[in-house]
C-alpha positions as CSV (number, residue, x, y, z in Angstrom):
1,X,79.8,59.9,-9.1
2,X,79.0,56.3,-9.9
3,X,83.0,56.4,-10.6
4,X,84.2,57.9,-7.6
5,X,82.6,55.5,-5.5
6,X,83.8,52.6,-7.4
7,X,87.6,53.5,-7.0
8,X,86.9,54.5,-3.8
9,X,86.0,51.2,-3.1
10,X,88.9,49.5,-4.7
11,X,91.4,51.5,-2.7
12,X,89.6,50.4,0.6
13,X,89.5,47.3,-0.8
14,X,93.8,47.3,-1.9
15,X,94.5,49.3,1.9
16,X,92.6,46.5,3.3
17,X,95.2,44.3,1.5
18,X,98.2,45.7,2.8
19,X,96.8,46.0,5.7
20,X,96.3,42.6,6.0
21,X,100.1,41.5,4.9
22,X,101.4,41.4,8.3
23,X,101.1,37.9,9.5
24,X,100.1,36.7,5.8
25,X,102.1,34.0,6.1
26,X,101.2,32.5,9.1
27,X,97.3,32.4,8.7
28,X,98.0,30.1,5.5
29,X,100.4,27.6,7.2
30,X,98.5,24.7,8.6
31,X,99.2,25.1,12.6
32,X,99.0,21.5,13.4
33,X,100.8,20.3,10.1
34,X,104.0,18.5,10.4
35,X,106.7,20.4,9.3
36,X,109.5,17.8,10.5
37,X,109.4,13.8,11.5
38,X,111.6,13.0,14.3
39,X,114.1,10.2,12.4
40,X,113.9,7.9,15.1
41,X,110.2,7.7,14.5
42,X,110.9,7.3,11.2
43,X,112.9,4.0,11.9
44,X,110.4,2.4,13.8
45,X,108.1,3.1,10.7
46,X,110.4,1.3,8.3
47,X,111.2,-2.0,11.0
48,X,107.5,-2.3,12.1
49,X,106.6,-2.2,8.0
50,X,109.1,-5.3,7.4
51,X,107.1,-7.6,9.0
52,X,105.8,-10.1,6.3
53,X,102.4,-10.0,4.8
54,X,100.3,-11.2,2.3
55,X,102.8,-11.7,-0.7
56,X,104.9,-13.7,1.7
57,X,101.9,-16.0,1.9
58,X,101.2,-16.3,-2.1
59,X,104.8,-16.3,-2.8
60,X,107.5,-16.5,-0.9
61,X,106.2,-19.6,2.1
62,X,104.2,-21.1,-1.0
63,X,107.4,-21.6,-3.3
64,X,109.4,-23.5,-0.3
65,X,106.0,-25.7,0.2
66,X,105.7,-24.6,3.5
67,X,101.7,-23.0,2.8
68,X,99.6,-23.7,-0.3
69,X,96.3,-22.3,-1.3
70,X,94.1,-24.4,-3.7
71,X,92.2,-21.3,-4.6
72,X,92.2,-18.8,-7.8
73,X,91.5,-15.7,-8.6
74,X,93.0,-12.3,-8.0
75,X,95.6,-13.9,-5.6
76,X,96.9,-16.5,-7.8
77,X,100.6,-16.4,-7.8
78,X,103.3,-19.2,-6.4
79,X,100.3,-21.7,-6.0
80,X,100.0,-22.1,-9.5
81,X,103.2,-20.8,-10.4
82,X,102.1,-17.6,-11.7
83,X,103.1,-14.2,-12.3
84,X,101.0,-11.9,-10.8
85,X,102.3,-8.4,-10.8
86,X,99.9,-7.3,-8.4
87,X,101.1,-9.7,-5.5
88,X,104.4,-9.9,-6.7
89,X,104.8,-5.5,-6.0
90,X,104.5,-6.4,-2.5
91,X,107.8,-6.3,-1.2
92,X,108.9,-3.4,-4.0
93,X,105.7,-1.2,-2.5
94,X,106.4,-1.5,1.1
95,X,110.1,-1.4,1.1
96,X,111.5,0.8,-2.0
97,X,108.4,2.8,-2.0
98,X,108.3,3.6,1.7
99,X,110.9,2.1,4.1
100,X,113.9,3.3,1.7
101,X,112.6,6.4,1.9
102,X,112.3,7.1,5.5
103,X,115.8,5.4,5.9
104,X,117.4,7.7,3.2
105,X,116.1,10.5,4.9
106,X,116.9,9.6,8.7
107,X,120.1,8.9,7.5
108,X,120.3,12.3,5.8
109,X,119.2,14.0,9.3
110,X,122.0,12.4,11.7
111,X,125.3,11.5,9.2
112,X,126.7,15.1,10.6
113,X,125.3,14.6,14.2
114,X,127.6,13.2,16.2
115,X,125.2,12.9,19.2
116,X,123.2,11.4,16.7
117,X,125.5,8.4,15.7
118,X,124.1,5.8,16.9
119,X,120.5,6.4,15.3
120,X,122.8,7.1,11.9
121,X,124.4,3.6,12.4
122,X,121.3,1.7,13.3
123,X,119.1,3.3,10.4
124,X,122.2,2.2,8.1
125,X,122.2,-1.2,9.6
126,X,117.9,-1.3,8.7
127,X,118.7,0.0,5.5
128,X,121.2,-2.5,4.3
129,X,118.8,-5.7,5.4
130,X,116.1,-4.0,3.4
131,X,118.1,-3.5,0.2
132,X,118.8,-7.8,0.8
133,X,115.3,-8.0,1.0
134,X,114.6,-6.0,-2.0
135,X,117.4,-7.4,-4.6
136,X,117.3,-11.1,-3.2
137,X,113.6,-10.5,-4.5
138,X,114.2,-8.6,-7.5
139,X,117.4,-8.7,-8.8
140,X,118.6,-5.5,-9.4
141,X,116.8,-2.4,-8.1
142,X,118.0,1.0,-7.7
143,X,120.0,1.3,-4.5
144,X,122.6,4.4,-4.9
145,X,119.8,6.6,-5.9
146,X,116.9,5.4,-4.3
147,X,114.8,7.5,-2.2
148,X,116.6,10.7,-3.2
149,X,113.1,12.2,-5.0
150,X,112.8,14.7,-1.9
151,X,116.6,14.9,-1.2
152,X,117.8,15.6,-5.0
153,X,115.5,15.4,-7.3
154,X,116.1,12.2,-8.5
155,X,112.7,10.7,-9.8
156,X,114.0,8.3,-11.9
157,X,116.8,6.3,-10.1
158,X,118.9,4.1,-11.8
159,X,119.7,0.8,-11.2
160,X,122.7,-0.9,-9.6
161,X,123.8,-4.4,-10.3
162,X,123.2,-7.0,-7.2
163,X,126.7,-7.8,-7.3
164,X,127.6,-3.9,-6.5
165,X,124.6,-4.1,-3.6
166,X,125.9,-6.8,-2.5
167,X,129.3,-5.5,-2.2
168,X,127.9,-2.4,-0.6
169,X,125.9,-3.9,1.9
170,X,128.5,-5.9,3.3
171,X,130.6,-2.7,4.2
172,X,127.6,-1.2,5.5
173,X,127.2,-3.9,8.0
174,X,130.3,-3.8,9.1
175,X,130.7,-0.4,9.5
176,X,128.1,0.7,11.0
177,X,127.5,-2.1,13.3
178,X,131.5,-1.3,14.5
179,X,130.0,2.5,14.5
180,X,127.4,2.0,17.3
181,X,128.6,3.0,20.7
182,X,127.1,2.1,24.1
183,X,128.8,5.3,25.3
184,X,126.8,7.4,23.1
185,X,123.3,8.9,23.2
186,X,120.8,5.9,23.6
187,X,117.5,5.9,21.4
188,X,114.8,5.2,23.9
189,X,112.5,4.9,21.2
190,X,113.7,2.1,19.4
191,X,111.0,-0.5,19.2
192,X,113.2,-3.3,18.0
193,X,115.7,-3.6,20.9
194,X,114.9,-0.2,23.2
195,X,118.1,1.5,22.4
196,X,120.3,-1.5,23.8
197,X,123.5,-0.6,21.4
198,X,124.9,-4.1,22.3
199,X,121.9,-6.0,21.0
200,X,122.2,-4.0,18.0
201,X,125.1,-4.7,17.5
202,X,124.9,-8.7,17.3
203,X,122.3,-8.3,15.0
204,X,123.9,-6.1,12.7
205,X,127.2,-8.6,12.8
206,X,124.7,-11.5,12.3
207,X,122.9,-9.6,9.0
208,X,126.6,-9.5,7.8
209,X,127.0,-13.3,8.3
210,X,123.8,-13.6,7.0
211,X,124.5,-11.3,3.5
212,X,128.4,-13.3,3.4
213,X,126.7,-16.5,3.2
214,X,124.3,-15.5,0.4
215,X,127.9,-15.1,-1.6
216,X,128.6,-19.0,-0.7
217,X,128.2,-20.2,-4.4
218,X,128.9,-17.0,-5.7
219,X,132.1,-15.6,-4.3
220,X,133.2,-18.0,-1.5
221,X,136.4,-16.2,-1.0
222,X,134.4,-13.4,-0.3
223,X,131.8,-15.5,1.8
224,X,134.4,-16.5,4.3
225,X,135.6,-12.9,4.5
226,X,132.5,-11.8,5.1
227,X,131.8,-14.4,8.0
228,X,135.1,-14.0,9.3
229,X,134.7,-10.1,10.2
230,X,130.9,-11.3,11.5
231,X,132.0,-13.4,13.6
232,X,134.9,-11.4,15.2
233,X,132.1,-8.5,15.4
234,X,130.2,-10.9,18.2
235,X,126.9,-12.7,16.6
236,X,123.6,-13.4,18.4
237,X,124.2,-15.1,21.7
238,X,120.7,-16.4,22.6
239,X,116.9,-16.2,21.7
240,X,117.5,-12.6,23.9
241,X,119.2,-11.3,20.7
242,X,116.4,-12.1,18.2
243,X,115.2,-9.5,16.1
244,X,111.2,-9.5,16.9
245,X,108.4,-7.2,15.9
246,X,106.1,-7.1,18.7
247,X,102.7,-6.9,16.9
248,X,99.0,-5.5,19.7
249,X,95.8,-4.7,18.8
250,X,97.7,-0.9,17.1
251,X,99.3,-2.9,14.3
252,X,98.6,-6.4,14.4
253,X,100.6,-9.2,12.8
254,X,100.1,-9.2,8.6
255,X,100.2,-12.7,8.2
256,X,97.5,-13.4,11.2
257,X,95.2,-10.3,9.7
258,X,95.0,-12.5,6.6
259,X,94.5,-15.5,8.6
260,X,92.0,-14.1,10.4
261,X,89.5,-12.0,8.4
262,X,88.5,-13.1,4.7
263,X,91.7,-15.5,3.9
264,X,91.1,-17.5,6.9
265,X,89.5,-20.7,4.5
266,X,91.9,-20.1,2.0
267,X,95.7,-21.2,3.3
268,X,96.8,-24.3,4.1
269,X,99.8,-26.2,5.7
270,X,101.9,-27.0,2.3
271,X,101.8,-31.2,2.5
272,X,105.8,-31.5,1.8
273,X,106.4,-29.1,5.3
274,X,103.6,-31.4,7.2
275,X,104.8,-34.8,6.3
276,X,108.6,-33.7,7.0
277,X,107.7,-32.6,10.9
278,X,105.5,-35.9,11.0
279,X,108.3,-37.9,10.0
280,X,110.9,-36.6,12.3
281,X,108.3,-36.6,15.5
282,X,109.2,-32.6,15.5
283,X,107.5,-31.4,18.2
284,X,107.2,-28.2,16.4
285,X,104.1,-29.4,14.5
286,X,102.4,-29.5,17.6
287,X,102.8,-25.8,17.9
288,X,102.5,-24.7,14.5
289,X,99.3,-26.7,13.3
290,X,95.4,-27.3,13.2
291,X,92.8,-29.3,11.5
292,X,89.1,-29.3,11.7
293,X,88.4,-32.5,11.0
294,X,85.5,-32.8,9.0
295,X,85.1,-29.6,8.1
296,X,82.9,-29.3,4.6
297,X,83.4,-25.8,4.4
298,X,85.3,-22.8,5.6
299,X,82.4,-22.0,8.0
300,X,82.7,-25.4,9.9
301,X,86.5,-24.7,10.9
302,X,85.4,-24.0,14.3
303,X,87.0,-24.3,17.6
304,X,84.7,-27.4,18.5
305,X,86.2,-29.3,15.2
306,X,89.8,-28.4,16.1
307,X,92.7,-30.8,16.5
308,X,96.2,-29.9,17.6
309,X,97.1,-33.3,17.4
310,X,100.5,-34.0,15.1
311,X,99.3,-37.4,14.3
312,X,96.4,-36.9,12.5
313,X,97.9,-33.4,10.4
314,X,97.5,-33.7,7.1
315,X,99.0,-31.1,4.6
316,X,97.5,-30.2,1.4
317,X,99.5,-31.4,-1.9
318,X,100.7,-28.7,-4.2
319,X,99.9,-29.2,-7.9
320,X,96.1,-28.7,-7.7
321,X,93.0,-26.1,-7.8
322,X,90.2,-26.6,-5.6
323,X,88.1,-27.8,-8.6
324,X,91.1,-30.6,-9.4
325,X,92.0,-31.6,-5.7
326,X,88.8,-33.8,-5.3
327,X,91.1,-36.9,-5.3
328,X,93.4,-35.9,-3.4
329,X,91.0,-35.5,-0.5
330,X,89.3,-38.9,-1.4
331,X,92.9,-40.4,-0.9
332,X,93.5,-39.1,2.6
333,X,90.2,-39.8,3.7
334,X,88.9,-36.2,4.4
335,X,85.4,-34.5,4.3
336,X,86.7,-32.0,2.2
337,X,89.5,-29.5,1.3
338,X,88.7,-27.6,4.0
339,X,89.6,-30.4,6.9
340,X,93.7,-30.3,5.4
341,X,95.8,-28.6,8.2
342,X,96.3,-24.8,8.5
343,X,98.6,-22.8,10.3
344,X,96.8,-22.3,13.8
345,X,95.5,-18.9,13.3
346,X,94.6,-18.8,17.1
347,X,98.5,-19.2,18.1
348,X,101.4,-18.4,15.5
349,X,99.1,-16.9,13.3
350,X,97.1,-14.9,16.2
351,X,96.8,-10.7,15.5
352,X,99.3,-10.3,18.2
353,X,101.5,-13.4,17.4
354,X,104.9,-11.9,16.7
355,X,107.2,-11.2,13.9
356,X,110.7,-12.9,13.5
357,X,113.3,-11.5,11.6
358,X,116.8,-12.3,12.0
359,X,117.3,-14.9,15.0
360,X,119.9,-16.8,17.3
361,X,118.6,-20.3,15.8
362,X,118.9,-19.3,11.9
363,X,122.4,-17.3,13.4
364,X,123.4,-20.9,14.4
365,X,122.6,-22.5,11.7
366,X,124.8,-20.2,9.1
367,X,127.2,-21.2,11.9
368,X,127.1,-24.5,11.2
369,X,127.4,-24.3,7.6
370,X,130.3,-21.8,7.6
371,X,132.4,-24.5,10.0
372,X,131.4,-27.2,7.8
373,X,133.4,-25.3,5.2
374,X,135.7,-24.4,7.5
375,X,135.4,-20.6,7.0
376,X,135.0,-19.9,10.6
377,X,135.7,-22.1,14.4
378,X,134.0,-24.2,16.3
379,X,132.4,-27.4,15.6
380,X,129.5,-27.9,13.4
381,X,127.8,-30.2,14.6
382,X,126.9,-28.0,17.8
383,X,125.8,-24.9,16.0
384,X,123.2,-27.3,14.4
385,X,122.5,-28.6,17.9
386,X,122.1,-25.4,19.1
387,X,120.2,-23.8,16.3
388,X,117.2,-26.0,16.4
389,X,117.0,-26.1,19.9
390,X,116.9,-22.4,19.9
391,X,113.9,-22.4,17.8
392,X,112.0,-24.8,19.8
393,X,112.4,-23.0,22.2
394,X,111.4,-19.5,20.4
395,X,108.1,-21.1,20.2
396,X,106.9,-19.8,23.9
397,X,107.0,-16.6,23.0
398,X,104.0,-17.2,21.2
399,X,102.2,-17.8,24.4
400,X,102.1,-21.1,26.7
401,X,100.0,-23.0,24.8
402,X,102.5,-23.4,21.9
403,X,105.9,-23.6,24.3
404,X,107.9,-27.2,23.5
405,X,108.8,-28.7,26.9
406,X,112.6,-29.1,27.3
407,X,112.5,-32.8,27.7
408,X,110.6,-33.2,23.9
409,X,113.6,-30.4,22.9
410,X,116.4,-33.1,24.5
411,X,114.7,-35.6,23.3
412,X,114.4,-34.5,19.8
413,X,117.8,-33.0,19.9
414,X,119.4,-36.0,20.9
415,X,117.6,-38.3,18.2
416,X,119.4,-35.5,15.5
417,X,122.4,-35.1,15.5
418,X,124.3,-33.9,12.4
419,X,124.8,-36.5,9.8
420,X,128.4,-37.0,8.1
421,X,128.4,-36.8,4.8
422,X,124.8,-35.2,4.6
423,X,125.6,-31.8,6.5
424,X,124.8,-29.5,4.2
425,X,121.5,-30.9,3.6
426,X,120.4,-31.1,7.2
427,X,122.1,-27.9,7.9
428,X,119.8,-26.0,5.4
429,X,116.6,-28.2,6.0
430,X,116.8,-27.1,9.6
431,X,117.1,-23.6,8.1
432,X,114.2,-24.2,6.7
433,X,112.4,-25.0,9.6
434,X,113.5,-22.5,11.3
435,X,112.6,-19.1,8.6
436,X,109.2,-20.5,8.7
437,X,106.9,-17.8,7.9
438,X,109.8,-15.9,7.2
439,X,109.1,-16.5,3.5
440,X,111.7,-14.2,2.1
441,X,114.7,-15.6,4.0
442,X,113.5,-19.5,3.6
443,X,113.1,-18.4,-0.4
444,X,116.5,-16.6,-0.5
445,X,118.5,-19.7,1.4
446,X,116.5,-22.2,-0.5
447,X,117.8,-20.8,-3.8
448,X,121.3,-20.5,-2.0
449,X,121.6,-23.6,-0.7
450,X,119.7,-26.0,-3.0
451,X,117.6,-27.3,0.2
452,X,115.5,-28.9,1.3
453,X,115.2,-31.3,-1.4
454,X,111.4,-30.2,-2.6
455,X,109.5,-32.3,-5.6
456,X,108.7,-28.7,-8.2
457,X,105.1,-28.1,-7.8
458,X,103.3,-29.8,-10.9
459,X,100.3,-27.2,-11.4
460,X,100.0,-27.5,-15.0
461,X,99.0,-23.7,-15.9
462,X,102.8,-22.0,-15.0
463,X,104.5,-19.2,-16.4
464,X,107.9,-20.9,-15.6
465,X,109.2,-21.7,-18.9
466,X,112.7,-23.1,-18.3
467,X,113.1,-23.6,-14.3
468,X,111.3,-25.9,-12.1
469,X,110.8,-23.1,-9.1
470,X,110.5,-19.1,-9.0
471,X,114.1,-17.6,-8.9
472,X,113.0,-14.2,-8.5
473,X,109.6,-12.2,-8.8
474,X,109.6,-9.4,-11.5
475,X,109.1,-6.2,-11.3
476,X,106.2,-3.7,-10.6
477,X,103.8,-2.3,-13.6
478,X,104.6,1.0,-12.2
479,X,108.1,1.4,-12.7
480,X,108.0,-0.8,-16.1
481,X,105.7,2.5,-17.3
482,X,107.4,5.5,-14.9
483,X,111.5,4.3,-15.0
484,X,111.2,2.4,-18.3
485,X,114.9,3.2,-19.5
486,X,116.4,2.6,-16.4
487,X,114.0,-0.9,-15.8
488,X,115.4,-1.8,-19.3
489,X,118.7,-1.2,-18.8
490,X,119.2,-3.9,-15.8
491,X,116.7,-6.5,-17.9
492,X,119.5,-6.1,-20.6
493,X,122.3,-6.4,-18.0
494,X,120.6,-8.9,-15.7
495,X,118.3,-11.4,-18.4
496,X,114.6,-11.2,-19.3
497,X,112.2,-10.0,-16.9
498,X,110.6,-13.1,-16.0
499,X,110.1,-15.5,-12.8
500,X,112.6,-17.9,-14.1
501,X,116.1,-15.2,-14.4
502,X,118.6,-16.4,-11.8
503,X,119.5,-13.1,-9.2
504,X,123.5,-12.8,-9.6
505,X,124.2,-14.7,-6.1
506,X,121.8,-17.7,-7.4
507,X,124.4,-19.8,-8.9
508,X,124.0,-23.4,-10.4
């Protein structure tokens, strides 16, 4: 009996089963799950996550001495001209690990949409700057298989030489900037430029001049090629064009949430970038810099203590830790460490103070360098002009209190013109100026260029063994241990994997 009962119970309990098979499915699928990303979300993701962050604070600004932190720790990197992996993965964990992803795959969605084009070409156009970013960090990274895990399989990309990236990016530019098409379906959603196809399209042509003068040492034949088809493409035309992340209180700017929580003691205006404005009368250190005089400690740089005043900035020297930069204060006459001038974290370092990227000044600039060597028209000496009037005048959209007046622009302007037989060095020491905080780009033209002319910073416990600045930053822990072969394989074609290994385009 006992029996009976327990098979009829397992039948009720198997009819139960099938009875319960229609709709299965559906009860385990999560209803409010995404199943699908709309790509053009998924290009706002990857240009809002280029913004520069903390590694372009410990590395990048820090190794062109325009900021310097006296402090150690778990941060120490450029400062002390140290290899950190941790901060050095920055760049390699927000663009290889995420932005080429969602660019591989947007690009995936729309190549065979033609109503789609545009978003193709643009995502394309992203793509290809943040592959310069990556390999004018790295050297070579994967770039013909990266972020194909989802799309193919491919977990272990290999990877491609810079001069094939290189070579590869330039065509991208070109093509897919001459792909977008006013006439086609707009992409209201883009946050960078709101769909205007136009806009777009200088900045893509000025990424290309941008990428053919990184081959000016390299490849100059190339180089002028390169700025040749940029230029006939139609560059950045004003401050209108600029390429700006617009940070609010949804995603605030990187730099200025480091400035403003717990690293807000810590950075400092780098003494070389200081003394340079203060010696010109640029009335760009007006905008850019604050010192709390007297300040003995990071909880007396208050507002009270605040002076905006370019006279009495003082930047702190590289070459020291805050337990060996005693004298250094004693010789400028300062309370302590903490009274040297910082970026004004109330202004261009503010949570919504916002991002440039690619701009009409630094656009200018390459100008003025590429007529110099005659590998495009116009005069040089006006392309300077204009470039660092342009970024003066970028300044106001930080807010009114850090807009130049025109007349201190004229003036300034006027007092500067380009020097004969020192262009190249004004040129690229105005390009300087004008990438700050866009450490990556001031790094990247720095090694290019060969200015400014910057003393090596002195710290005496470095991990540089043969060069006197970081060439390149190495690569992350992670892929040494997960793509070993393939990480091996472009150490053995590209030199040791080490902060002083020249990236192909940085030529001696």
């Amino acid at each position: 009996m006992k029996n009976k009962l327990r098979i009829s119970a397992i039948f009720l309990v198997l009819f139960g089963l099938v009875g319960c098979d229609k709709g299965f499915d559906e009860m385990n699928v999560n209803p409010i799950a995404l199943t699908s990303v709309e790509p053009s979300y998924q290009l706002n993701s990857a240009i809002i996550n280029t913004a520069p962050g903390y590694g372009n604070l410990s590395y990048e600004t820090t190794i062109v001495k325009q900021m310097i932190t006296p402090f150690s720790g778990q941060g120490s990197a450029a400062n002390f001209n140290q290899d950190n992996r941790g901060v050095a993965a920055g760049n390699w964990n927000t663009l290889y690990q995420t932005n080429v992803k969602e660019l591989t795959d947007v690009i995936a969605k729309t190549k065979d949409l033609p109503a789609r084009s545009n978003l193709y070409n643009m995502a394309r156009i992203w793509k290809a700057y943040t592959f310069m970013l990556l390999t004018d960090t790295y050297g070579d990274v994967p770039y013909n298989e990266a972020g194909k895990n989802y799309l193919e399989g491919i977990s272990t990309p290999a990877y491609d030489s810079q001069e094939s990236i290189y070579t590869s990016i330039l065509t991208e530019l070109e093509t897919a900037s001459a792909g977008l098409d006013a006439a086609k379906t707009r992409v209201t959603t883009d946050v960078l430029y709101d769909g205007d196809i136009v806009k777009w399209k200088r900045f893509g042509y000025s990424l290309l001049l941008r990428a053919g003068m990184r081959l000016s040492k390299i490849n100059p034949t190339k180089a002028a090629e390169a700025v040749g088809k940029a230029v006939t493409g139609g560059l950045m035309q004003s401050n209108a064009d600029n390429a700006i992340i617009r940070h609010n209180a949804s995603f605030a700017n990187p730099v200025g949430s480091q400035l403003n929580g717990g690293q807000s003691a810590f950075f400092y205006l780098a003494a070389d970038f200081v003394t340079h404005l203060k010696n010109a009368n640029d009335p760009r250190l007006a905008a850019i810099a604050v010192r709390y005089v007297g300040a003995a400690s990071g909880a007396q740089q208050i507002e009270s203590r605040a002076n905006r005043t370019p006279a009495v900035q003082i930047g702190a020297p590289q070459g020291f830790d805050n337990t060996t930069i005693g004298p250094e204060v004693t010789a400028n006459g300062l309370a302590s460490l903490w009274d040297f001038s910082q970026l004004d974290r109330t202004r261009v370092a503010g949570l919504n103070a916002p991002s440039f990227l690619v701009t009409y000044a630094q656009t200018q600039l390459l100008l003025a360098e590429a007529a110099f060597r005659n590998w495009t028209t116009g005069t040089s000496g006006t392309f300077y002009s204009n470039g660092i009037r342009a970024h003066m005048q970028q300044f106001a959209s930080y807010g009114t209190s850090t807009a130049i007046a025109d007349a201190a622009i004229n003036t300034f302007v006027s007092a500067n013109p380009l020097t004969a037989g020192k262009e190249l060095e004004e040129i690229n020491t105005q390009y300087w100026v004008a990438t700050f905080l866009v450490g990556p780009e001031s790094w990247a033209n720095f090694r290019r260029s060969g200015f400014p002319n910057l003393t090596p910073n002195p710290y005496p416990g470095k991990d540089l063994k043969t060069e006197p600045f970081i060439r390149r930053l190495t690569y992350t822990d992670a892929e040494l241990n997960v793509n070993k072969t393939n990480v091996q394989a472009a150490i053995a074609r590209q030199g040791a994997d080490i902060m002083d290994t020249r990236v192909w385009w940085d030529k001696k």
